[in-house]
C-alpha positions as CSV (number, residue, x, y, z in Angstrom):
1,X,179.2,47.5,132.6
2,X,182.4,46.6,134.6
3,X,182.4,44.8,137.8
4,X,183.9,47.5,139.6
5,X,180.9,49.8,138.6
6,X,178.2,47.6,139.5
7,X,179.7,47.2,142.8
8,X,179.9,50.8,143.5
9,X,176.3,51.1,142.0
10,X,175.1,48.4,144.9
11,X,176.8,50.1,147.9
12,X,175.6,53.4,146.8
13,X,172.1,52.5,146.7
14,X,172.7,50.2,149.9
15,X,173.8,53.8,151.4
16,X,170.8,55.7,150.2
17,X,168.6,52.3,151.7
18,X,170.2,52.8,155.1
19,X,170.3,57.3,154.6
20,X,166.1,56.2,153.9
21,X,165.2,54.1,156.6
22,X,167.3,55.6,159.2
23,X,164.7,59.2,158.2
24,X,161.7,57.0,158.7
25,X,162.2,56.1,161.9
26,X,163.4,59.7,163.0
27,X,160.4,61.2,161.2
28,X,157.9,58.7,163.0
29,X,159.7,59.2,166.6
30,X,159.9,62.9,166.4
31,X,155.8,63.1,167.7
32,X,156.9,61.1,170.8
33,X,159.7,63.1,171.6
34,X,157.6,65.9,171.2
35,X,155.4,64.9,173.6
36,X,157.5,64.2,176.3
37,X,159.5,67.2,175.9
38,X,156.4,69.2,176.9
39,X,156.7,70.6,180.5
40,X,154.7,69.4,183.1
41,X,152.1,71.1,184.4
42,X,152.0,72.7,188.4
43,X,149.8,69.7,189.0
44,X,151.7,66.8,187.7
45,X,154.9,68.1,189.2
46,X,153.5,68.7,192.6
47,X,151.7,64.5,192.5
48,X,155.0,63.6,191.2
49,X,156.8,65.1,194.4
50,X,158.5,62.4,196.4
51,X,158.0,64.4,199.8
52,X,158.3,61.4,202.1
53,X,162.2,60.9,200.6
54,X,162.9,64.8,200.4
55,X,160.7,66.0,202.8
56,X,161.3,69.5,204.0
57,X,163.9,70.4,206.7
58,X,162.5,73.5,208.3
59,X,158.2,74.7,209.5
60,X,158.8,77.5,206.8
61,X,159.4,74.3,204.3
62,X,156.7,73.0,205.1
63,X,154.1,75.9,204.6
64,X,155.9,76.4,201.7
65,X,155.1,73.1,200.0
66,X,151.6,73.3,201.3
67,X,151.2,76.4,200.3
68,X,151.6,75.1,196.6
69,X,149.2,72.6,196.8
70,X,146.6,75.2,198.1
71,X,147.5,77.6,195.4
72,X,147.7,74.6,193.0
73,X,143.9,73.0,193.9
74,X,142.1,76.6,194.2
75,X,143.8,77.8,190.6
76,X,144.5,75.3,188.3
77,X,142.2,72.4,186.2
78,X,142.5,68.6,186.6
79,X,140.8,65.4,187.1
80,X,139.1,63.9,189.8
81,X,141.8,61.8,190.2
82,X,144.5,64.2,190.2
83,X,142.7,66.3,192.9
84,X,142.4,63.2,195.1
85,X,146.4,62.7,194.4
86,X,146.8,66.0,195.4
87,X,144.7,65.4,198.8
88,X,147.1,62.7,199.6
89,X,150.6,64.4,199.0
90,X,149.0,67.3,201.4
91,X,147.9,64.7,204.4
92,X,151.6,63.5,204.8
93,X,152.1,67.0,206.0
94,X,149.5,66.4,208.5
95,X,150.6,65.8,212.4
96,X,149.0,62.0,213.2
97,X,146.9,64.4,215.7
98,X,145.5,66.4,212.8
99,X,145.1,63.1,210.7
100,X,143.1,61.6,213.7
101,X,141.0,64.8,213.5
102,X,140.6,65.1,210.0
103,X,139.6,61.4,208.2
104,X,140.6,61.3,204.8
105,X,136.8,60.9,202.9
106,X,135.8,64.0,205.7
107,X,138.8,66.4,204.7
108,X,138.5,65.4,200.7
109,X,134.8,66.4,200.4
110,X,135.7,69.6,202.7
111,X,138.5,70.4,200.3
112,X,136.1,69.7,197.5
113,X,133.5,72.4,199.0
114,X,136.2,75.3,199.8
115,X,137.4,74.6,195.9
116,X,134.0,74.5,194.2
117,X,133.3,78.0,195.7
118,X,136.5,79.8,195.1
119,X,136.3,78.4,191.9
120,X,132.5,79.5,191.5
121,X,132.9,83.1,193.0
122,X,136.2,83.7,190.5
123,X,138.6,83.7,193.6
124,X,142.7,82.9,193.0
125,X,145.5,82.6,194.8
126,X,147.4,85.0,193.0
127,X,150.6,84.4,195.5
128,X,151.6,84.0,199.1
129,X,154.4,85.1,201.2
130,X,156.1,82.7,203.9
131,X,157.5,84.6,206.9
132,X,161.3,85.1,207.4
133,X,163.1,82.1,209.5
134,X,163.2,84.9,212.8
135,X,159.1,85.5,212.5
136,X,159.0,82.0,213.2
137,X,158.6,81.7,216.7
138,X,159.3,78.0,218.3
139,X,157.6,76.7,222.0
140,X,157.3,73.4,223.8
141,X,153.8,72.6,224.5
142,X,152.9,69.4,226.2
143,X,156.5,68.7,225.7
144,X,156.6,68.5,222.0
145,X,158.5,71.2,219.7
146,X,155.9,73.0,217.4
147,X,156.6,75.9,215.5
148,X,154.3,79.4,214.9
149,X,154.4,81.3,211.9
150,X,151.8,83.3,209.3
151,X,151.3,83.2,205.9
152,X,149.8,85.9,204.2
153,X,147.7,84.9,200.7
154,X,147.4,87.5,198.0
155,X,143.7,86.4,196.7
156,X,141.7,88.2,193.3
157,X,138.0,88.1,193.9
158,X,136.5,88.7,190.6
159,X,138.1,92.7,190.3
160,X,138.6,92.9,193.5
161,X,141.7,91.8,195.8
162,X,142.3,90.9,199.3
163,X,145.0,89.3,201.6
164,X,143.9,86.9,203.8
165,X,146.3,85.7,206.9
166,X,146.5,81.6,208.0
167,X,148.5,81.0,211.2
168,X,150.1,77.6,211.1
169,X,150.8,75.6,214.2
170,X,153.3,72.7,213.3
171,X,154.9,69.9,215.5
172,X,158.1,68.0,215.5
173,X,157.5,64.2,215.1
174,X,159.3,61.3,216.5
175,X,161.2,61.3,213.2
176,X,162.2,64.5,213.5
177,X,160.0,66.1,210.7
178,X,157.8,69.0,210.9
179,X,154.2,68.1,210.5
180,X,151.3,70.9,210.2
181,X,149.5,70.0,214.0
182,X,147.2,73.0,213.2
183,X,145.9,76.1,211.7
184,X,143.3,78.9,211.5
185,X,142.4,82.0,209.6
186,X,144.1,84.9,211.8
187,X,142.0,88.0,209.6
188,X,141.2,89.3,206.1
189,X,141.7,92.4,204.7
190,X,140.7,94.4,201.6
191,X,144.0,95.6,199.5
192,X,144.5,96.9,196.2
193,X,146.2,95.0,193.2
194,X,149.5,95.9,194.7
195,X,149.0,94.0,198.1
196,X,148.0,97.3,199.8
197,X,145.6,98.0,202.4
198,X,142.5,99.9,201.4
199,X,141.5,102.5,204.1
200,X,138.0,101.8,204.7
């Protein structure tokens, strides 16, 4: 065999070496990329929210984002863990007046009760609708800036459907930032699936 064959013998199968091992390592990777190209879940998005670095500018913001986390722990499954992650993210929300009111252990094993029967009675937050920036109505009381508005949930019970309406009560910190100072259950009402009142 000539010399020039033999060398064109040993790069061609130093080629098909390298063509080889460079498969192997793409076909053992390929698992790990597929894992992290799954999208995260409702959960895992909302526990990895940075809200103290992009915390939101406006009271209808903030009901917003809270309003996730409510519609996040009363529909969706995770830990133990996650749902005390979830607790946490919601609290830096809270007005220091509503924090002082409302110690952590005290509002986690409320949260805990409120989601255990929702869960248990079939009951989901099957949407909710943030007022428009002029049905917010804004006041000085005690010479602080807070901010009025209602949300309305859209909840399934089972078959059935209701909307029940949460006024909000929030107040402007010394940073500037809207915290939730307060809120309340305004009324409930019986609707169809389409969000419609049912004359009783």
């Amino acid at each position: 065999m000539k010399k020039s064959t033999i060398v064109t013998v040993v790069i061609a199968l130093a080629a098909l070496v390298a063509v080889l091992v460079g498969l192997f390592y793409y076909l053992i990777s390929r698992p790990a990329q597929a894992e992290n190209d799954v999208e995260a879940t409702e959960v895992e998005e909302l526990i990895a929210l940075n809200i103290e670095g992009d915390y939101p500018a406006s009271p209808r913001g903030v009901v917003n984002l809270y309003s996730r986390y409510l519609t996040a722990l009363y529909n969706e499954e995770y830990s133990e863990e996650q749902f005390g992650e979830l607790i946490t993210k919601m609290r830096i929300m809270f007005d220091e007046d509503l924090l002082t009111n409302n110690p952590e252990d005290e509002y986690y094993a409320s949260m805990q009760s409120d989601v255990n029967e929702y869960k248990q009675k079939q009951w989901t937050i099957r949407n909710y609708t943030i007022p428009d920036t002029d049905e917010v109505t804004y006041k000085e009381i005690d010479k602080r800036k807070c901010a009025l508005l209602t949300v309305s949930y859209f909840i399934k019970q089972g078959t059935s459907f209701a909307k029940s309406f949460q006024n909000y009560v929030l107040r402007k910190d010394d940073d500037g930032k809207w915290k939730i100072y307060g809120y309340s259950l305004k009324q409930s009402e019986t609707v169809d699936e389409n969000g419609n009142e049912i004359e009783e």
